[in-house]
TIMARGU-423615 format. One record per atom (N, C-alpha, C): residue number from 1; residue in one letter; atom name; x, y, z. Coordinates in steps of 0.1 Angstrom, whole numbers, plus 5000, padded with zeros to 4 digits. Example, Ala and Ser with C-alpha at 12.3 -4.5 7.8 and 13.67 -1.06 7.14 Angstrom:
<pts>
<1; 'A'; 'N'; <5132; 4943; 5078>>,
<1; 'A'; 'CA'; <5123; 4955; 5078>>,
<1; 'A'; 'C'; <5132; 4967; 5078>>,
<2; 'S'; 'N'; <5128; 4978; 5071>>,
<2; 'S'; 'CA'; <5137; 4989; 5071>>,
<2; 'S'; 'C'; <5129; 5000; 5079>>,
</pts>
This chain:
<pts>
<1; 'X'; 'N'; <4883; 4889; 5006>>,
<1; 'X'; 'CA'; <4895; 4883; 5011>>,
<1; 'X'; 'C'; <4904; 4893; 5018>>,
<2; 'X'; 'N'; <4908; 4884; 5025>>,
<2; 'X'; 'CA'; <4923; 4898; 5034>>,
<2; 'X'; 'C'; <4937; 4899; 5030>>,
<3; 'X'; 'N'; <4943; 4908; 5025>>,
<3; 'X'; 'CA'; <4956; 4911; 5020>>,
<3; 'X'; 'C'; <4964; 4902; 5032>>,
<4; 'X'; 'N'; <4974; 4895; 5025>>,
<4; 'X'; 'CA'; <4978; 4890; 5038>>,
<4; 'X'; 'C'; <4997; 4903; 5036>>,
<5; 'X'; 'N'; <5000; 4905; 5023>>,
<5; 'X'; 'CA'; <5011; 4909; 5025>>,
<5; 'X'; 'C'; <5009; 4920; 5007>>,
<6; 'X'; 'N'; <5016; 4928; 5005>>,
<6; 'X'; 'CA'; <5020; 4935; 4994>>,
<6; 'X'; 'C'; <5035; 4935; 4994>>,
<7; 'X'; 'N'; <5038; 4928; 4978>>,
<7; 'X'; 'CA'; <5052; 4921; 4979>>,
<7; 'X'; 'C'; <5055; 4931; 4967>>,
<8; 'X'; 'N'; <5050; 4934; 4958>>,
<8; 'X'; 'CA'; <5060; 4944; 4944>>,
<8; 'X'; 'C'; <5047; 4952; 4940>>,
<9; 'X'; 'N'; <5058; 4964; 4936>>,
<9; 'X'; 'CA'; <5047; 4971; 4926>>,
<9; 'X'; 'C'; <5054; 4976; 4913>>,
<10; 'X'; 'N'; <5042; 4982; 4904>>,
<10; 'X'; 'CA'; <5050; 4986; 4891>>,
<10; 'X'; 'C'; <5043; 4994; 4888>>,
<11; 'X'; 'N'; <5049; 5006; 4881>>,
<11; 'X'; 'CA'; <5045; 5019; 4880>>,
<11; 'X'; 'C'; <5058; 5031; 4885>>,
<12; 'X'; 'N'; <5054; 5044; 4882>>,
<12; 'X'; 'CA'; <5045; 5051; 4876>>,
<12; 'X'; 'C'; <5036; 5044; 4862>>,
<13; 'X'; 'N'; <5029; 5043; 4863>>,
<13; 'X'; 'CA'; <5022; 5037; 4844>>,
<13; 'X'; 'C'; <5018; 5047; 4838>>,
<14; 'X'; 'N'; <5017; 5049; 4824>>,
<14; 'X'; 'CA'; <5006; 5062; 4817>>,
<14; 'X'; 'C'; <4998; 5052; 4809>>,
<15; 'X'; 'N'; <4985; 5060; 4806>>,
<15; 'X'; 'CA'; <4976; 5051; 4799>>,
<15; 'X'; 'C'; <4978; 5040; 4789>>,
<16; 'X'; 'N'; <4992; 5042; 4780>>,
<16; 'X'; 'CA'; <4993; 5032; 4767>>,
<16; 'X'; 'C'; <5003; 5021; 4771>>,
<17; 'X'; 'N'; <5006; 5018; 4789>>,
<17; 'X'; 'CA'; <5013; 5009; 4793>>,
<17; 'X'; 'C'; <5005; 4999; 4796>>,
<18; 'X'; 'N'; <5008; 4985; 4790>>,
<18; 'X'; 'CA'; <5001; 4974; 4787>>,
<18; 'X'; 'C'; <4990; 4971; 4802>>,
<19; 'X'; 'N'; <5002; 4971; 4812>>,
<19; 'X'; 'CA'; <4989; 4971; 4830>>,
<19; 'X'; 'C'; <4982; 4981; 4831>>,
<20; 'X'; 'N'; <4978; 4994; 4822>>,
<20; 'X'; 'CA'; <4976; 5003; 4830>>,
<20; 'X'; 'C'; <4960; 4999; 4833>>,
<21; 'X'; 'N'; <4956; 4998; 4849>>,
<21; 'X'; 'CA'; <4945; 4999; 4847>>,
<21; 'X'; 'C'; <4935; 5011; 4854>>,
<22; 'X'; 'N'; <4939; 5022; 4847>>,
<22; 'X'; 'CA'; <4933; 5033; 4855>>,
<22; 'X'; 'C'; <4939; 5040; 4864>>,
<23; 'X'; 'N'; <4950; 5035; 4868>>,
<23; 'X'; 'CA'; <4956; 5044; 4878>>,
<23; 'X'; 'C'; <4975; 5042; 4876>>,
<24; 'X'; 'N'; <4981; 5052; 4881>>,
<24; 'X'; 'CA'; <4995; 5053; 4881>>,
<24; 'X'; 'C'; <5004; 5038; 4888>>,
<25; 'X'; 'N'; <4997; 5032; 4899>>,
<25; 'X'; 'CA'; <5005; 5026; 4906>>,
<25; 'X'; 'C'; <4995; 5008; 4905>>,
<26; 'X'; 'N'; <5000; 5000; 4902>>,
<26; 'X'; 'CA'; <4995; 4985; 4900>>,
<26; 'X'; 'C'; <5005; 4978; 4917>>,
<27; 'X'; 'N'; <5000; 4972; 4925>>,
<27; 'X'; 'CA'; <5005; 4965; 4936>>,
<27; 'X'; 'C'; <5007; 4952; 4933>>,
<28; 'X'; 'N'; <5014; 4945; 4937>>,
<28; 'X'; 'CA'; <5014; 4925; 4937>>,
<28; 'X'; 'C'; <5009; 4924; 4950>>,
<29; 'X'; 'N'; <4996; 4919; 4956>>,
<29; 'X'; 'CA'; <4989; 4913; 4964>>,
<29; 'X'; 'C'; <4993; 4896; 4968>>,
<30; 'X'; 'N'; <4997; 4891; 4980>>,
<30; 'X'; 'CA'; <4995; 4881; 4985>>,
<30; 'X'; 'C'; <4985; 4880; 4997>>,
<31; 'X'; 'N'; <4967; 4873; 4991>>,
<31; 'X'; 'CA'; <4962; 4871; 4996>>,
<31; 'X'; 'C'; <4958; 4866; 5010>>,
<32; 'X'; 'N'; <4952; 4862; 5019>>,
<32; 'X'; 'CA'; <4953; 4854; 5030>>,
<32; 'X'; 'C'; <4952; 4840; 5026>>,
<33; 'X'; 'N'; <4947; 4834; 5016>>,
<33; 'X'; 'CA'; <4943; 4825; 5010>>,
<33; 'X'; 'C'; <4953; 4817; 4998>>,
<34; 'X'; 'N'; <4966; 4825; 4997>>,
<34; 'X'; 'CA'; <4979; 4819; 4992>>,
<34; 'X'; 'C'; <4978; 4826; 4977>>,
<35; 'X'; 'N'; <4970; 4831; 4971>>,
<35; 'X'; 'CA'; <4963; 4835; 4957>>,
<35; 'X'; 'C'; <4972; 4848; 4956>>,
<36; 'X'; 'N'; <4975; 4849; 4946>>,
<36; 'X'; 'CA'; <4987; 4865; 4942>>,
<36; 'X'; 'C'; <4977; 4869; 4932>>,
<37; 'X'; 'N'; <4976; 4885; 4929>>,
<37; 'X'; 'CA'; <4969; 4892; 4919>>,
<37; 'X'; 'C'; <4977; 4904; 4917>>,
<38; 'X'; 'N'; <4976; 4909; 4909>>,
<38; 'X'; 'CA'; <4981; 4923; 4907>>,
<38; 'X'; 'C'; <4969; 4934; 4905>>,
<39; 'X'; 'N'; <4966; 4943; 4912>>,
<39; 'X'; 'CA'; <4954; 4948; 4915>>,
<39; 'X'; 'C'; <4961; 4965; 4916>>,
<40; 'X'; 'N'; <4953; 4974; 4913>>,
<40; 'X'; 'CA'; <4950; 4990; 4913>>,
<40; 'X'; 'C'; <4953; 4993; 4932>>,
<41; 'X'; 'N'; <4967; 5001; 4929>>,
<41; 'X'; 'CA'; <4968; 5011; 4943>>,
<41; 'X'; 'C'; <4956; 5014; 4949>>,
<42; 'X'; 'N'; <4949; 5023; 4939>>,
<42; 'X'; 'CA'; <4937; 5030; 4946>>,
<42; 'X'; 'C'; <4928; 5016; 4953>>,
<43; 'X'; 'N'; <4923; 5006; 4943>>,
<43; 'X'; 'CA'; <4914; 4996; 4951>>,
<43; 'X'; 'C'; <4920; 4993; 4960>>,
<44; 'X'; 'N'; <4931; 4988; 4963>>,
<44; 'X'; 'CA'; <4939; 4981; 4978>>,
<44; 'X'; 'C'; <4937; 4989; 4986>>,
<45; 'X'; 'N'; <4940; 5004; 4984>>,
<45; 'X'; 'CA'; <4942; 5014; 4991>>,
<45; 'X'; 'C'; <4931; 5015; 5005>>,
<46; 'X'; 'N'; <4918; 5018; 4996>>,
<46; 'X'; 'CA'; <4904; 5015; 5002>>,
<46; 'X'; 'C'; <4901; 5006; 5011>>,
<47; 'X'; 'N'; <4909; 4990; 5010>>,
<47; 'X'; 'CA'; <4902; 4982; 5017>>,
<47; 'X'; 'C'; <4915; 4977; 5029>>,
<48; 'X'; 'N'; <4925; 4983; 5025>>,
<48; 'X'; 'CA'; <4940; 4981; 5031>>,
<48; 'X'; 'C'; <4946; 4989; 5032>>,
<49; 'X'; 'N'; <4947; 5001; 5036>>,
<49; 'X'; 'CA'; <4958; 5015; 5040>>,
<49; 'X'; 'C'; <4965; 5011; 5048>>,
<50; 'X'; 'N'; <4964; 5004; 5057>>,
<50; 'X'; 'CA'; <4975; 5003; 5065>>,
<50; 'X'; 'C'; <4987; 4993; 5058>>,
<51; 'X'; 'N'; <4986; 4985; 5053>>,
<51; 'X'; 'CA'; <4989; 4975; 5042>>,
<51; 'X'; 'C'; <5002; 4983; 5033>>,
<52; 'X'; 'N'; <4991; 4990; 5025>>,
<52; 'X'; 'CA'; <4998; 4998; 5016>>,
<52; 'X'; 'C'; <5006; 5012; 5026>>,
<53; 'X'; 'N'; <5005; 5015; 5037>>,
<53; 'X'; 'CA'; <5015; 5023; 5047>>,
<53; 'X'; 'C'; <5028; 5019; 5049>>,
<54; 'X'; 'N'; <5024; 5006; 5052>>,
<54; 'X'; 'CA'; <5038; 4997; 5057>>,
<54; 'X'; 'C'; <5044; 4995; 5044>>,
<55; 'X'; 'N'; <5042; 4992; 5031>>,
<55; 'X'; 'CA'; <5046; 4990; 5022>>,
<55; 'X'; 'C'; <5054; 5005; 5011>>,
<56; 'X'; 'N'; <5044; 5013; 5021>>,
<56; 'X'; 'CA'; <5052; 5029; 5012>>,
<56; 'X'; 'C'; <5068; 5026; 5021>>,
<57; 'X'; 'N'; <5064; 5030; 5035>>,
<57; 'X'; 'CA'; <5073; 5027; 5044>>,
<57; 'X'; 'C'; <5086; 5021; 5040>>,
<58; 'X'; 'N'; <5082; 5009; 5040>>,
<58; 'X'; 'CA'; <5094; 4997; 5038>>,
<58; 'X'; 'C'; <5103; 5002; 5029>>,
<59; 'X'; 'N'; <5097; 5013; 5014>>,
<59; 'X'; 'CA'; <5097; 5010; 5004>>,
<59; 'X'; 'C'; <5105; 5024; 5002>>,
<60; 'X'; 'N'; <5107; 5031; 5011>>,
<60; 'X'; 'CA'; <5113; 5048; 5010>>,
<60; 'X'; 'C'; <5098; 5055; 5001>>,
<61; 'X'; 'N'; <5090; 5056; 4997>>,
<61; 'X'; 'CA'; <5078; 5062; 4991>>,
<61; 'X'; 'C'; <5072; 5071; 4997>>,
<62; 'X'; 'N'; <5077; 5077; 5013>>,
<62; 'X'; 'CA'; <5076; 5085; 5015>>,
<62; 'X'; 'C'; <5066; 5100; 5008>>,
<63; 'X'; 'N'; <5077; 5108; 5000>>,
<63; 'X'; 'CA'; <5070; 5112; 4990>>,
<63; 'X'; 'C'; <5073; 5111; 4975>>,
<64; 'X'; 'N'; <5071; 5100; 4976>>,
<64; 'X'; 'CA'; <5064; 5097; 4955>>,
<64; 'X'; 'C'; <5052; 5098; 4957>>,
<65; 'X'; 'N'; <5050; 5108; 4947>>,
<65; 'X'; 'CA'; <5038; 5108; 4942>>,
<65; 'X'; 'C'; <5027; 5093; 4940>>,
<66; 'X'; 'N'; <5015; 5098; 4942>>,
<66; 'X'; 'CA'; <5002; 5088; 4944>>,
<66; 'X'; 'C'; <5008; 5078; 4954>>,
<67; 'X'; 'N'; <5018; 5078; 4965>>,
<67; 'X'; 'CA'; <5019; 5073; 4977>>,
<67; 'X'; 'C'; <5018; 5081; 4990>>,
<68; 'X'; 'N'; <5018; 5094; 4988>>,
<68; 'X'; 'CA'; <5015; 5106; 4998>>,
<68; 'X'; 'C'; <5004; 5104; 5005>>,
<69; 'X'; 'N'; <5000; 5098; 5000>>,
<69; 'X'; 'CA'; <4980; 5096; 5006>>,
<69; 'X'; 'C'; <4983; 5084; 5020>>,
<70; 'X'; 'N'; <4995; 5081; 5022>>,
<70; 'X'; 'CA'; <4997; 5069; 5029>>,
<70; 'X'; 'C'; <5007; 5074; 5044>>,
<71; 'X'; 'N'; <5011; 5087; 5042>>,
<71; 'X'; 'CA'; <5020; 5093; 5052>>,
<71; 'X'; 'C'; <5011; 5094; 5068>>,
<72; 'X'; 'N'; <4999; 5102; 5065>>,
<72; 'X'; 'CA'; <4989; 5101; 5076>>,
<72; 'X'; 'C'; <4988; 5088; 5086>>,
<73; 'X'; 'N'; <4983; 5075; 5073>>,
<73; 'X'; 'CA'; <4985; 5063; 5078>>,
<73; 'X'; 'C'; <4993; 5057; 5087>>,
<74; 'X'; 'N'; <5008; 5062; 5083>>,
<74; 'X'; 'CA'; <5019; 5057; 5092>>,
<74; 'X'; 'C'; <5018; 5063; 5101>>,
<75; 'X'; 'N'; <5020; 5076; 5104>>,
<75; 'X'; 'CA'; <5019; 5086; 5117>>,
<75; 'X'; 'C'; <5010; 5081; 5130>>,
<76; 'X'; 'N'; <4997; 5079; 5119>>,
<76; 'X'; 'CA'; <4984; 5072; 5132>>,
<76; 'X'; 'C'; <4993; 5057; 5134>>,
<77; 'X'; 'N'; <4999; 5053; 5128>>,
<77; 'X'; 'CA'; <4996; 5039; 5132>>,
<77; 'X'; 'C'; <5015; 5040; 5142>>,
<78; 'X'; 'N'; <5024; 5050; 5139>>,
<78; 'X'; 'CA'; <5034; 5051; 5150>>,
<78; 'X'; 'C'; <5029; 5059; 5163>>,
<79; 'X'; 'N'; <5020; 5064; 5160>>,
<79; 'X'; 'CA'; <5013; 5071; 5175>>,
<79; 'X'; 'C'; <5005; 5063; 5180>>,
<80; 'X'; 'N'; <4998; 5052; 5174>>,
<80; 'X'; 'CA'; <4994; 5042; 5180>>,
<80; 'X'; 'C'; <5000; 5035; 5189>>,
<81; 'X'; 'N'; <5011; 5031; 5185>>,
<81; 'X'; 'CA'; <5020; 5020; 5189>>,
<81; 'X'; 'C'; <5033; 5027; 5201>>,
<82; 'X'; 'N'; <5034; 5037; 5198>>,
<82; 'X'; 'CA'; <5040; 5048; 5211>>,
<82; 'X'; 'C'; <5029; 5046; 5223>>,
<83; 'X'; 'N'; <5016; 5054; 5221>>,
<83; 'X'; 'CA'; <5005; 5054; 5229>>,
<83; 'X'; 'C'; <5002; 5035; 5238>>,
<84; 'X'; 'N'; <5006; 5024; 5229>>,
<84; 'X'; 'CA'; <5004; 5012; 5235>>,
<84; 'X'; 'C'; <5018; 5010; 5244>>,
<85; 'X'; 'N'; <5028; 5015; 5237>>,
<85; 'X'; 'CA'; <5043; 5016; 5244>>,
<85; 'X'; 'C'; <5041; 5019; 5260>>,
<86; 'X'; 'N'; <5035; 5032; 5259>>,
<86; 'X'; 'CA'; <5034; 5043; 5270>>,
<86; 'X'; 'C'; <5027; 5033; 5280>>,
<87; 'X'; 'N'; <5015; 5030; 5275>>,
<87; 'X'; 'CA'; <5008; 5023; 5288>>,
<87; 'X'; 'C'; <5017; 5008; 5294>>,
<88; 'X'; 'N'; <5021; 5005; 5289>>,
<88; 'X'; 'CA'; <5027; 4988; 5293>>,
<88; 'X'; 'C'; <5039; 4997; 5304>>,
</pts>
């Protein structure tokens, strides 16, 4: 399925918090298909970085921790969008 949006997250978690499932950061997923889940940073991360870029972004996450991994993301994806600027 395709992320259509990332709307909440919860975390930092440590292991004996009821969501934790393996990782610090749990996302709220809205599917393309209308379906919400709450699913593992790290899995979205994998199949949706840019997703979870826009969503550090929006979100000042900058740098918190286990969202650092997402700074790269933005950078390529505003030098992207400069570089399509440029040519028009």
């Amino acid at each position: 399925m395709v992320v259509q949006e990332t709307t909440s997250h919860e975390g930092p978690l440590t292991p004996n918090h009821p969501n934790w499932k393996g990782y610090r950061y749990n996302v709220m997923i809205e599917w393309g298909d209308g379906e919400i889940s709450l699913e593992t940073l790290h899995v979205i991360s994998a199949d949706s970085p840019v997703e979870c870029a826009i969503y550090m972004k929006d979100n000042n996450f900058l740098n918190t921790q286990g969202w650092k991994c997402f700074k790269l993301v933005v950078k390529q994806k505003n030098l992207f969008h400069a570089t399509n600027q440029a040519k028009t």
